[in-house]
C-alpha positions in Angstrom: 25.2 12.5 -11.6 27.5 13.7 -9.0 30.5 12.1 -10.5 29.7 13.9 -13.5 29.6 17.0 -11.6 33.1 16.8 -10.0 34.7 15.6 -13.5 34.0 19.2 -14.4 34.9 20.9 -11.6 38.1 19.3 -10.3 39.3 21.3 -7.9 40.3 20.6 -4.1 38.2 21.0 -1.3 38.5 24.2 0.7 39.7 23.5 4.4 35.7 24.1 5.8 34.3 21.6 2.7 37.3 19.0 3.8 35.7 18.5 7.1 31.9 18.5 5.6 33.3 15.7 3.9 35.3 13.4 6.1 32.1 13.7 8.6 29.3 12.7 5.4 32.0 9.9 4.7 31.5 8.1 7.9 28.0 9.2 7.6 27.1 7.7 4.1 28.9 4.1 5.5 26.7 3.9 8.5 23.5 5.9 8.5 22.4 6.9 11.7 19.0 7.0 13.4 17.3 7.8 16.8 14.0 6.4 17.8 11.9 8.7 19.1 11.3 6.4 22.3 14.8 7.1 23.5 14.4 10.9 24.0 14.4 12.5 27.7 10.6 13.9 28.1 12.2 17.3 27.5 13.3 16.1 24.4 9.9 14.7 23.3 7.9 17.8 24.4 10.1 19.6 22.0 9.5 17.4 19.1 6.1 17.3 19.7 5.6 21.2 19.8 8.0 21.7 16.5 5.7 19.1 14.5 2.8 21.1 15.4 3.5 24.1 14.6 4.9 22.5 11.6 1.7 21.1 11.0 -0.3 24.7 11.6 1.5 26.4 9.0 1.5 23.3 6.9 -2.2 24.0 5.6 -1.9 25.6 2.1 0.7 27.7 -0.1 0.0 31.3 1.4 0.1 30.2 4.9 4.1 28.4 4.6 5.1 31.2 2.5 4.1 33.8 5.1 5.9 31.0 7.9 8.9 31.5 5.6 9.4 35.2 6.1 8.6 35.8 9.2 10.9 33.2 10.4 13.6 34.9 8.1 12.7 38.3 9.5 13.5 36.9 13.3 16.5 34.9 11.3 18.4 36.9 8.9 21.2 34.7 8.7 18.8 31.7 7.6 19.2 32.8 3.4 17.3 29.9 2.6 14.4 31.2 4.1 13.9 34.0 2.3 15.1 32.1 -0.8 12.1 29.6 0.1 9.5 32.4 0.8 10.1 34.0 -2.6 10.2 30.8 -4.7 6.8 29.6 -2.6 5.5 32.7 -3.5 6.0 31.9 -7.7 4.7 28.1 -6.4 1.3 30.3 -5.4 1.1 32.1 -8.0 1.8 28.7 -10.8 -1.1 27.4 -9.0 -3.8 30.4 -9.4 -2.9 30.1 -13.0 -4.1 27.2 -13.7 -8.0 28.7 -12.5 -6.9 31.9 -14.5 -7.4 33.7 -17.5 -5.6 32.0 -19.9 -4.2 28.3 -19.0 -8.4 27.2 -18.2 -8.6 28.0 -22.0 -5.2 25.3 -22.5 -5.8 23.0 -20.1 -8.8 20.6 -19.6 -10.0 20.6 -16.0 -8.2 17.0 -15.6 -5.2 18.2 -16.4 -5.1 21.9 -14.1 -6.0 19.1 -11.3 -3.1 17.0 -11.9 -0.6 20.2 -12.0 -2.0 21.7 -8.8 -1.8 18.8 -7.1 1.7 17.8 -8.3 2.4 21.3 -7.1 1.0 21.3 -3.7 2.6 18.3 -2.6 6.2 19.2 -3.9 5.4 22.8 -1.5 3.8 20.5 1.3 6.6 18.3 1.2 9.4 20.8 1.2 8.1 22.6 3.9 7.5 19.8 6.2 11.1 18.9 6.0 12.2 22.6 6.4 10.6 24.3 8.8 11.3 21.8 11.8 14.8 22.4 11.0 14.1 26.2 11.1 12.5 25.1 14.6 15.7 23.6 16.0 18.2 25.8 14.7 15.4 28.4 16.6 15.1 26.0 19.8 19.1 25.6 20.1 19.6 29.5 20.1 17.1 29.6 22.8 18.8 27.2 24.7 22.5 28.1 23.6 22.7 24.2 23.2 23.0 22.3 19.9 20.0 20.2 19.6 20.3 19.2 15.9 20.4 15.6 16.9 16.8 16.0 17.2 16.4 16.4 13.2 16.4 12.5 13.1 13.4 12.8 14.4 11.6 14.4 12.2 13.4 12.6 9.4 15.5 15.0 8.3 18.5 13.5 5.8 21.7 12.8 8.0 23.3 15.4 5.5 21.5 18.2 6.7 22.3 17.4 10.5 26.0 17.4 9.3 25.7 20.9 7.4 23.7 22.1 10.6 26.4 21.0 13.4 28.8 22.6 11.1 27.1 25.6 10.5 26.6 25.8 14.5 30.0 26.2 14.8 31.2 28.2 11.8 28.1 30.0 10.8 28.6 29.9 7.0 25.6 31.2 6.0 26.3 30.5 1.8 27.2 26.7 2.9 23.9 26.3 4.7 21.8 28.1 2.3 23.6 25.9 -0.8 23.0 22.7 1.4 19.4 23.1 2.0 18.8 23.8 -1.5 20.9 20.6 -2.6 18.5 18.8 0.5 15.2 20.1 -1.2 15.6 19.4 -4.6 17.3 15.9 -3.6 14.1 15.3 -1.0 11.9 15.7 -3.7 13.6 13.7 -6.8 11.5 10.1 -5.6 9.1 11.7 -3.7 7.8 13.7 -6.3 9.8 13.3 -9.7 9.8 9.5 -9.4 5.9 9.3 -8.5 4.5 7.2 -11.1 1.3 9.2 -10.7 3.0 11.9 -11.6 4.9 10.8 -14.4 1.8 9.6 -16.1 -0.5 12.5 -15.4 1.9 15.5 -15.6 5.3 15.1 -17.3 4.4 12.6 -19.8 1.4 15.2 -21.1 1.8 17.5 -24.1 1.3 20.6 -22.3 4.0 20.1 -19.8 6.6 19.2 -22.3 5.5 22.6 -23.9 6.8 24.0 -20.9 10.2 25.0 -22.5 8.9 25.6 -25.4 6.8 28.5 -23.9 9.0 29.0 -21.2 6.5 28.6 -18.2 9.1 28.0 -15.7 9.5 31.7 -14.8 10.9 32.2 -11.4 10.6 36.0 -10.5 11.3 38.2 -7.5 9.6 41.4 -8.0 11.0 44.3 -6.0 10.5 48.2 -5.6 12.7 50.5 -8.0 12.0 54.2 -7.8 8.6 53.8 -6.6 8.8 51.2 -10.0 8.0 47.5 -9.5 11.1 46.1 -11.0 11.2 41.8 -11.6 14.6 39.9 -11.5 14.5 36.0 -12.1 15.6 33.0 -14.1 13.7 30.1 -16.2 13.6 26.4 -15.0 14.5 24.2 -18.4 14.2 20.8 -18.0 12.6 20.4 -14.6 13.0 16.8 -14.4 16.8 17.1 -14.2 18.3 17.5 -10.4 21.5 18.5 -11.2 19.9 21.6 -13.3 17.0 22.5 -10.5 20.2 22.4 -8.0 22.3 25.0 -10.2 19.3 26.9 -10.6 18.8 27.3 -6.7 22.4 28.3 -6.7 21.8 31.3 -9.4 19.0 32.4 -7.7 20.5 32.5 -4.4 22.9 34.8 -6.2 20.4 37.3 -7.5 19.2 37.7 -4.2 22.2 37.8 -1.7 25.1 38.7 -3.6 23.8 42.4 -4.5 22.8 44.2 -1.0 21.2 46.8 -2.3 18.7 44.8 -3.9 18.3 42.2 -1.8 16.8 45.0 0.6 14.7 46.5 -2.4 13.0 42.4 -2.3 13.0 42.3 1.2 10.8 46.1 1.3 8.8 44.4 -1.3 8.2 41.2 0.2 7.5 42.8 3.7 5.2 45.3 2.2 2.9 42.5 -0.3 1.2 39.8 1.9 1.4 36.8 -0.5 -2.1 35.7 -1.8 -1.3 33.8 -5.0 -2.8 36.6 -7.2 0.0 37.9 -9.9 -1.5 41.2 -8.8 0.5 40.8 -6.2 3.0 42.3 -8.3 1.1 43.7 -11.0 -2.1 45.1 -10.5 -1.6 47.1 -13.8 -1.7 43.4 -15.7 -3.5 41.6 -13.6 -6.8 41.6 -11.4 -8.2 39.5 -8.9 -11.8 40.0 -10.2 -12.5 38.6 -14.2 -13.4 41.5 -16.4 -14.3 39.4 -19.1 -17.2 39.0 -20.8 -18.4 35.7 -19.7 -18.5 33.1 -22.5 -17.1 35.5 -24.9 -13.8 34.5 -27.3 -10.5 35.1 -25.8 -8.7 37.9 -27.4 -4.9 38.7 -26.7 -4.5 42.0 -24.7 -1.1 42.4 -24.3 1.4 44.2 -26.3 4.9 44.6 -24.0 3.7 44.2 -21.2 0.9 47.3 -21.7 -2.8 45.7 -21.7 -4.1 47.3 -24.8 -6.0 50.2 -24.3 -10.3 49.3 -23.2 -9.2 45.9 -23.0 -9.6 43.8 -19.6 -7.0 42.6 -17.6 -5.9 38.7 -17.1 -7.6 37.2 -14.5 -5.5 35.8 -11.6 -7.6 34.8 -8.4 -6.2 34.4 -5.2 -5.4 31.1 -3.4 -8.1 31.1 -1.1 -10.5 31.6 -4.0 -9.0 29.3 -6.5 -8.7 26.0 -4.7 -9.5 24.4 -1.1 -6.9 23.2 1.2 -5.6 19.7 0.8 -5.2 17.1 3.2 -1.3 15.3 2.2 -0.1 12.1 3.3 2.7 11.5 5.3 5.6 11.9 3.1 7.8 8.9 2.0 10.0 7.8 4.8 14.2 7.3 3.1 17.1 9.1 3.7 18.2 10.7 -0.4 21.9 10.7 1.0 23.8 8.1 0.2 27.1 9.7 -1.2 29.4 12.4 -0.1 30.3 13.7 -3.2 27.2 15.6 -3.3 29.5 18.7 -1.5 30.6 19.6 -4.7 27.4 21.3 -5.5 28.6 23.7 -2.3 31.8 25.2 -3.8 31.0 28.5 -4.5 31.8 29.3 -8.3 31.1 33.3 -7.1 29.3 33.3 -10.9 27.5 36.7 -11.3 23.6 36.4 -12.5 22.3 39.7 -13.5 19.0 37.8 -13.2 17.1 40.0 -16.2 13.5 38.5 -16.8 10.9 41.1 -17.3 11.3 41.0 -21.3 11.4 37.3 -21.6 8.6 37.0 -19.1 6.6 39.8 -21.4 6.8 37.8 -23.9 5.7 34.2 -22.2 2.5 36.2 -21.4 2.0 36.8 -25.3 2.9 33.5 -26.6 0.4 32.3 -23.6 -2.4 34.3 -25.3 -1.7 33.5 -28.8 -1.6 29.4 -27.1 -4.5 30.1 -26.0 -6.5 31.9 -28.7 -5.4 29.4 -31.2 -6.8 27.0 -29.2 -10.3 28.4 -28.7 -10.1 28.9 -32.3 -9.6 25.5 -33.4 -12.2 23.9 -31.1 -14.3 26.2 -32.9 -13.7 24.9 -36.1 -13.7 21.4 -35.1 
């Protein structure tokens, strides 16, 4: 995949790249690794109180996203972590869904199991190979020493302790953010994609190859417009692919950082909207944490661009906390993903401009959802 990523883009390195590279080079031909056993006490101690308070914050979706921004808010330069926080928060909000309004009436109770769990661990996962690297970067400031050696212990991909010693020096904050986005999605392509659970209970069903079809993989970042709440996004097609959920981190670290002006307008939003998984969150005039349904009664579509019709309810969308208990994970998958350098490519920055427009095309997804839904309920009557 990488090879067909540099056919298309075959252009030299830039002088900071050139040295990523030479260092990944040696890196990819002998791997290196510490054993925790050979760390001073200091050392240990530090370890040991990063992977605890990984751990605390580790407990369900609203908790990591909240660790997110307020490690961002003490770390501006850290782009990732806002990037994480916001894209966490749509993970929250993909997994009230499926206890809804509308997906219960698509989904059987099997299948909303299988996607929430899918779900949790690919957020559990990310985050436990995040955050301690947040910790570091935060323990070596502290100590005005690099520490970043200490990632190994935590099983952090050798790539990422390169792009960190580098960004120690250089502080390239769009080479750092670009990595850890390559790092996550890469972390996650065995551990998750290549699950053969998975694969059988969630990407070989019907419903989640409909996913394209009715455009579920909205990724949105509401913000405040003229007192207006305003959503700017993109749509995940073909999940399964890494090379297209790595170009898709890369647009949508464009919608947020290359426009300052609305980067604080997400940033007001975000500091002003605890995350609680509820889409009323963002729009209370949609959606409501309490079910105004009739219980039992036939679903009927309420929405007509983006308006709920007038005397009908709005769509029920609980919060976390209410929709499903905390999960205990195993320990994730030990493996380094790195095993070639020409991964770096995905770093050059192309300086593409994303205008990031959603709200219409999500509008829609919420009709077509209804009318999925509707026709459903209809048919099992008939049958």
């Amino acid at each position: 995949m990488w090879r067909r990523l540099i056919n298309k883009n075959n252009i030299a390195l830039p002088e900071s790249l050139a040295k990523i590279k030479k260092e990944l080079k040696k890196k990819s031909k002998e791997p290196s690794k510490i054993q925790k056993s050979l760390l001073l006490p200091e050392e240990q101690l530090i370890v040991q109180q990063i992977a605890e308070k990984t751990e605390q914050f580790n407990k369900n979706n609203v908790t990591r996203t909240q660790a997110y921004l307020e490690y961002y808010l003490r770390h501006p330069e850290i782009h990732w972590a806002f990037l994480g926080h916001m894209v966490s928060r749509n993970g929250g909000w993909n997994m009230t869904d499926l206890k809804g309004g509308i997906l219960p009436r698509i989904l059987t109770k099997n299948e909303a199991v299988s996607y929430f769990t899918f779900l949790e661990r690919g957020n559990w996962l990310i985050f436990q190979d995040a955050y301690p690297q947040f910790l570091v970067y935060e323990e070596s400031l502290k100590r005005g020493l690099n520490l970043f050696y200490l990632l190994r212990s935590f099983n952090v991909s050798t790539f990422m302790e390169t792009i960190w010693n580098h960004f120690w020096i250089n502080r390239d904050t769009y080479i750092l953010a670009i990595a850890l986005v390559i790092n996550e999605q890469s972390y996650l392509e065995k551990r998750v994609l290549g699950n053969k659970v998975f694969k059988k209970d969630v990407f070989n069903t019907l419903e989640f190859k409909l996913q394209d079809f009715l455009s579920l993989n909205h990724i949105l970042f509401p913000f405040i417009n003229k007192l207006k709440i305003e959503l700017i996004g993109q749509t995940l097609h073909n999940f399964e692919n890494l090379d297209e959920r790595i170009l898709l981190g890369k647009r949508l670290y464009a919608i947020l950082f290359r426009d300052e002006k609305r980067l604080k307008m997400v940033e007001q939003w975000a500091k002003a909207t605890p995350h609680t998984g509820s889409r009323k969150d963002y729009w209370p005039h949609i959606f409501n944490t309490v079910d105004e349904g009739v219980p039992g009664g036939l679903f009927k579509p309420r929405l007509k661009s983006c308006q709920i019709v007038k005397n009908s309810p709005r769509i029920y969308s609980p919060t976390l906390e209410f929709a499903w208990k905390n999960v205990s994970q195993e320990s994730a998958e030990i493996g380094d993903w790195f095993t070639d350098w020409d991964v770096i490519h995905y770093l050059m920055d192309s300086k593409e401009t994303v205008d990031g427009e959603i709200e219409d095309e999500y509008c829609k997804t919420l009709e077509r959802l209804e009318l999925a839904a509707s026709t459903k309920e209809a048919i099992s009557i008939l049958d």
